[in-house]
Backbone as CSV, one residue per row, in Angstrom:
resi,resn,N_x,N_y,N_z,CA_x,CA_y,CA_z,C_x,C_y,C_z
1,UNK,127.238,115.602,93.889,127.143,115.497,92.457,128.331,114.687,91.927
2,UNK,128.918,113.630,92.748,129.758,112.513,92.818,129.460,112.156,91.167
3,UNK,130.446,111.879,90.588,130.412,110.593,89.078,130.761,109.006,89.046
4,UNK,130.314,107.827,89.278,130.786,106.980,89.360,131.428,106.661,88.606
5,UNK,132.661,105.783,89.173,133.991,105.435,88.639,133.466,104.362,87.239
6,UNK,132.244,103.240,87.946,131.596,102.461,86.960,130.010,102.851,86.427
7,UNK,129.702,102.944,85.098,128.341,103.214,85.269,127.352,101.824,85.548
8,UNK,126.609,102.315,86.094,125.171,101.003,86.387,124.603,100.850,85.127
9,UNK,124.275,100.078,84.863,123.563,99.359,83.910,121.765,100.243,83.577
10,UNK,121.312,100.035,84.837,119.813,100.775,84.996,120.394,102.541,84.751
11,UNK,121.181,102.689,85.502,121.340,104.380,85.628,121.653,104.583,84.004
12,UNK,122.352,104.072,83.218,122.274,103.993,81.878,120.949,103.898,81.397
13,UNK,120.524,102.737,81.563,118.980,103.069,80.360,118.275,104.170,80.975
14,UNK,118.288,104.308,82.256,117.056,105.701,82.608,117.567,106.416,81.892
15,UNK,118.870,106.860,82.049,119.748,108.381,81.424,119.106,107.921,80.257
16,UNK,119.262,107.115,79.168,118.717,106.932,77.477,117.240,107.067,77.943
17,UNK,116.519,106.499,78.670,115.147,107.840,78.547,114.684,108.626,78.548
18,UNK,115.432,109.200,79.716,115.388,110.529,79.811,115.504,111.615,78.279
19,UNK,116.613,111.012,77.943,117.315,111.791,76.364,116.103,111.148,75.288
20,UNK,115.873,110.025,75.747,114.815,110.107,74.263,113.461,110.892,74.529
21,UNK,112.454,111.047,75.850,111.750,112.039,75.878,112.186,113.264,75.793
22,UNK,113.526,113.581,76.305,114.307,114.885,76.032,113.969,115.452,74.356
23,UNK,114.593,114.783,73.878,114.672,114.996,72.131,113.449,114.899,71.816
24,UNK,112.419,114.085,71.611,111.057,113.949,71.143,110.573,115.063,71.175
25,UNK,110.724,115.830,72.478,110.010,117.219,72.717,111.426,118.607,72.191
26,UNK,112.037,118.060,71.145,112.926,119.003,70.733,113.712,120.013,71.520
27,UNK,113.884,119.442,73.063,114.429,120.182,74.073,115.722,120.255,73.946
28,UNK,116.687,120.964,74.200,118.026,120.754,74.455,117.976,120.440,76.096
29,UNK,119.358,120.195,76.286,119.768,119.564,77.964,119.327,121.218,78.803
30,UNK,120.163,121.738,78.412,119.406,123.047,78.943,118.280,123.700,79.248
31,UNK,117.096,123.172,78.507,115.579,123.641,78.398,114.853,122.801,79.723
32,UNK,115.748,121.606,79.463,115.161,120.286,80.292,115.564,120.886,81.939
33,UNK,116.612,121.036,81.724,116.999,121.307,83.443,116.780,122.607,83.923
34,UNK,116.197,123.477,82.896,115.117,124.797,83.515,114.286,124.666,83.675
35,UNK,113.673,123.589,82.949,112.160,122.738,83.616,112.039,122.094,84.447
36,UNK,113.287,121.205,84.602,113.398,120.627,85.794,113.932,121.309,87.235
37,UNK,114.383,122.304,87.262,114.885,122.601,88.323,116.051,122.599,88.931
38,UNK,117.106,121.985,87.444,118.279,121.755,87.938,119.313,121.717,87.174
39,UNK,120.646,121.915,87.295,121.825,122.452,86.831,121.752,121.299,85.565
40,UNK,122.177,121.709,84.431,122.487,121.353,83.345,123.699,120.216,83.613
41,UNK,124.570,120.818,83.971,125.387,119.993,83.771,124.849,118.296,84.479
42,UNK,124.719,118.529,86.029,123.969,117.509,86.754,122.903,116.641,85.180
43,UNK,122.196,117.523,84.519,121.149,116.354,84.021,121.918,115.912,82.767
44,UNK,123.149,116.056,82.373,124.138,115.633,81.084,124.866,114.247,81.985
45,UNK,124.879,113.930,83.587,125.796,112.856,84.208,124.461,112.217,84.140
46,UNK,123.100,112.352,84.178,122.258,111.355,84.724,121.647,110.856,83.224
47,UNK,121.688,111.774,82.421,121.528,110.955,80.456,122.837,110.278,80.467
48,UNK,124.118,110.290,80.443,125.244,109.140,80.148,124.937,108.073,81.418
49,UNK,124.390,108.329,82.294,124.343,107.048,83.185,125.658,107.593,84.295
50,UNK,126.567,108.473,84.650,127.239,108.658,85.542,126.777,109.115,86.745
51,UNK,125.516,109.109,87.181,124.823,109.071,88.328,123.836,108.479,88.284
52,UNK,123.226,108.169,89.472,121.766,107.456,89.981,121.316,108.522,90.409
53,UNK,120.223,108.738,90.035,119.285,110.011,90.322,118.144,109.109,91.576
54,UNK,117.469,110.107,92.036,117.305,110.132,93.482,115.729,109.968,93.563
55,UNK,115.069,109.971,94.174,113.490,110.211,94.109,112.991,111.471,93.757
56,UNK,113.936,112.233,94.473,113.461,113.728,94.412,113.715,114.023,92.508
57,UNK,115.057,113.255,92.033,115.434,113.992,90.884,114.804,113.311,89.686
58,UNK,114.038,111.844,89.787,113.292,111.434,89.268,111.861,112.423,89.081
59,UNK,111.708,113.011,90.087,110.193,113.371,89.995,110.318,114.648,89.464
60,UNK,111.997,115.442,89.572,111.737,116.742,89.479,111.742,116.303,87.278
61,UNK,112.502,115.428,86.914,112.662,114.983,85.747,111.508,114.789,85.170
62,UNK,110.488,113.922,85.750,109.469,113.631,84.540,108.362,115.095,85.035
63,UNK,108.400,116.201,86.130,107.653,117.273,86.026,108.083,117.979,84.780
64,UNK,109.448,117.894,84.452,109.953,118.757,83.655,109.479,118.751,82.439
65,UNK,109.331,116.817,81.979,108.997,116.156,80.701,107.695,116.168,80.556
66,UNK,106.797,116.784,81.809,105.255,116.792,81.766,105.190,115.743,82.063
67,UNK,105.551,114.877,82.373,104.775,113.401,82.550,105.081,113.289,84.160
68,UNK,104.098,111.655,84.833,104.054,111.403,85.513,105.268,110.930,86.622
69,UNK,106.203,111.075,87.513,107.240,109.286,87.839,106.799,108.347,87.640
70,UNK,105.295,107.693,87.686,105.116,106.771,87.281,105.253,106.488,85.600
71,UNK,105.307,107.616,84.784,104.943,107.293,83.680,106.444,106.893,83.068
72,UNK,107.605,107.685,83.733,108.985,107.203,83.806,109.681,106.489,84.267
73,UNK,108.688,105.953,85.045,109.715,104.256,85.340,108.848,103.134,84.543
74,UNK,107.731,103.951,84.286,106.803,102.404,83.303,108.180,102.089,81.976
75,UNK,108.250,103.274,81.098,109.034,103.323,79.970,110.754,102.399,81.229
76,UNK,110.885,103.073,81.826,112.332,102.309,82.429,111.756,100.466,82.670
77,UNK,110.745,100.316,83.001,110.625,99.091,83.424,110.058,97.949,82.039
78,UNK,109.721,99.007,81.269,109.720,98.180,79.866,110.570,97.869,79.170
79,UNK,111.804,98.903,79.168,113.005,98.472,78.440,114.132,97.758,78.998
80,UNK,113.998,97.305,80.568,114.886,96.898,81.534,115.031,95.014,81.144
């Protein structure tokens, strides 16, 4: 659960998607990562972009948001 020293560019806009389906569905970070399966804090480094989330944490993310991985990298690959 490493933080990079620099953030990535992509790991940034995913993290801002993540937070804007986050909010839309009036979730706090907390609601999200009981849906998702995973420590709060972890899904507050992957919304600022201080990690690259993984396949596994992509998929456990958009189960959480109800939506597809595909339907979360379409939105990532539209705003990229």
């Amino acid at each position: 659960m490493s933080r990079r020293k620099k953030r990535q560019p992509d790991a940034e806009l995913f993290g801002q998607i993540v937070r804007t389906h986050r909010e839309a569905r009036g979730w706090t970070q907390e609601q999200l990562a009981e849906r998702a399966e995973m420590n709060a804090s972890y899904l507050g480094f992957v919304e600022r972009g201080d990690n690259v989330p993984t396949l596994t944490i992509i998929i456990q993310l958009a189960e959480g948001l109800e939506l597809s991985p595909a339907d979360l990298l379409r939105d990532f690959m539209k705003r990229r």
